[in-house]
C-alpha positions as CSV (number, residue, x, y, z in Angstrom):
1,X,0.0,0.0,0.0
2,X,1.1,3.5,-0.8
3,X,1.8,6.0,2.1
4,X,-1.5,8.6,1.5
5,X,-0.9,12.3,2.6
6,X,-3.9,14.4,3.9
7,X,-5.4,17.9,3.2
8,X,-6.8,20.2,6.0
9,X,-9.5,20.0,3.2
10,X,-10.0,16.3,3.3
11,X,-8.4,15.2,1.0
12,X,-6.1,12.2,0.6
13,X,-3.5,11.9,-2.4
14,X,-1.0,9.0,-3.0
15,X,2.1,9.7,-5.4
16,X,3.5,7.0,-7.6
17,X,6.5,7.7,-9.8
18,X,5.2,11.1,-11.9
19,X,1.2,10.5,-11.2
20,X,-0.9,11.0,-8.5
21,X,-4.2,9.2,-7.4
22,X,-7.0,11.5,-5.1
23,X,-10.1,10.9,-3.1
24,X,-11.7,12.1,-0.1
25,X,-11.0,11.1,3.5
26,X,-12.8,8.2,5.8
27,X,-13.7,11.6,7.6
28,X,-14.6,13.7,5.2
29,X,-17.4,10.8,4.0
30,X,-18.4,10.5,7.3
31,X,-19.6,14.0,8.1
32,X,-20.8,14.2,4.5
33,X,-23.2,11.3,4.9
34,X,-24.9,9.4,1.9
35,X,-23.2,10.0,-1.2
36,X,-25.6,10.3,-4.0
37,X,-23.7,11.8,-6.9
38,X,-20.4,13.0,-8.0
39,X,-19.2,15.3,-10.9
40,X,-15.6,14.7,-12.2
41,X,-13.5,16.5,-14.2
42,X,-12.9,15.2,-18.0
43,X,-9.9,13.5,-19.1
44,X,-7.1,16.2,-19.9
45,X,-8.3,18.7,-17.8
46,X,-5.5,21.1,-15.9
47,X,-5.9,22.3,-12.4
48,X,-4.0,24.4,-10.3
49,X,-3.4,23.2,-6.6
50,X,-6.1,24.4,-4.5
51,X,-8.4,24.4,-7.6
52,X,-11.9,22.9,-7.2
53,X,-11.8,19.6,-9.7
54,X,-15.2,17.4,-8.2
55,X,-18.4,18.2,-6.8
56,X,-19.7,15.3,-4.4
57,X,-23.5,15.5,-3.2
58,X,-24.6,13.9,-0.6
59,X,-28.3,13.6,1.3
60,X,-26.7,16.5,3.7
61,X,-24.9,19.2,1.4
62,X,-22.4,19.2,-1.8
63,X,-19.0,19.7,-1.2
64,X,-16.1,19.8,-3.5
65,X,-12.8,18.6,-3.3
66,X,-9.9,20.5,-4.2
67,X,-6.5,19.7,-6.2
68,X,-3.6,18.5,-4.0
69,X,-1.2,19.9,-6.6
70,X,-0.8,21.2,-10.3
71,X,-2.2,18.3,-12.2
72,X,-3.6,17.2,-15.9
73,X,-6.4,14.8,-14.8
74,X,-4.9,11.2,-17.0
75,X,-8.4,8.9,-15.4
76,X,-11.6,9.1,-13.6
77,X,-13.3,6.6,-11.4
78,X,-16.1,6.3,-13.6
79,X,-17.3,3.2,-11.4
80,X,-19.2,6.9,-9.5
81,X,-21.1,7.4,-11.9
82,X,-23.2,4.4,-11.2
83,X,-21.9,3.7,-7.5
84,X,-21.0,7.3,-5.8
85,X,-22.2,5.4,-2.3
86,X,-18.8,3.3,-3.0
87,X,-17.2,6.7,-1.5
88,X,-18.8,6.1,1.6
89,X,-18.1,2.2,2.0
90,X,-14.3,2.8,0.8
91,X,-12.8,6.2,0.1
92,X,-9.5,5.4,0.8
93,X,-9.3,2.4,-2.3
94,X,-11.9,1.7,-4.9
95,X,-13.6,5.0,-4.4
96,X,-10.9,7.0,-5.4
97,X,-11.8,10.1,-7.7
98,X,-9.1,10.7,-10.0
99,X,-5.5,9.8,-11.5
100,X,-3.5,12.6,-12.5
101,X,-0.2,13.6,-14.0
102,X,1.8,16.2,-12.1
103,X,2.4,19.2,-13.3
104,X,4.3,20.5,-10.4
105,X,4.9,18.6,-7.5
106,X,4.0,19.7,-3.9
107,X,3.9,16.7,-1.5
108,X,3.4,19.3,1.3
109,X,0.4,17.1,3.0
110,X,0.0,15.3,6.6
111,X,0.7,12.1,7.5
112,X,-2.3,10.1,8.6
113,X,-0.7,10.5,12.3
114,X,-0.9,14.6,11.9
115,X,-4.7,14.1,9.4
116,X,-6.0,12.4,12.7
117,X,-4.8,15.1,15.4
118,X,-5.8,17.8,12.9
119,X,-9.4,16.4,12.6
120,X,-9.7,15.8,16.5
């Protein structure tokens, strides 16, 4: 398994070689309750770090989740578009968002050790 990093904006992101794979915290499903539907970014899309790439709606509220780093978006989870709810049952492996190629890397996240103090 591949160490994950965490965003103060829930966000987890895993680096492998130049790419980089993103989804949404065990806690940030949590407090966002039933997911019901995601929007994803296309396939060659550019974001900036901080940039909003995916709207999640849940039963509660619609949240986004933000870009980790520059990126070009390489693959999407399209399994969400039929499944979002697999976000809530595991967002940490098969309900990851997107794959991405790095534009610029910034692997300035938290360990899981400093995720979990920061969300206590």
């Amino acid at each position: 398994m591949t160490d994950k990093k965490y965003l103060e904006t829930h966000e987890w992101y895993s680096i492998n070689d130049n790419n980089i794979t993103v989804g949404i915290s065990d806690f940030a499903q949590g407090e966002l309750g039933d997911i019901v539907f995601v929007t994803l970014p296309n396939v060659g899309q550019e974001f900036n770090k901080g940039d909003s790439m995916i709207e999640i709606e849940a039963t509660k509220t619609i949240a986004e989740a933000y870009a980790p780093m520059d990126c070009v978006i390489t693959e999407i989870n399209s399994d969400l578009d039929s499944q979002p709810e697999v976000i809530n049952t595991d967002p940490c492996g098969t309900g990851w968002l997107v794959k991405a190629d790095i534009k610029k890397l910034d692997d300035t996240g938290m360990s899981y050790q400093e995720y979990e103090s920061f969300i206590s």
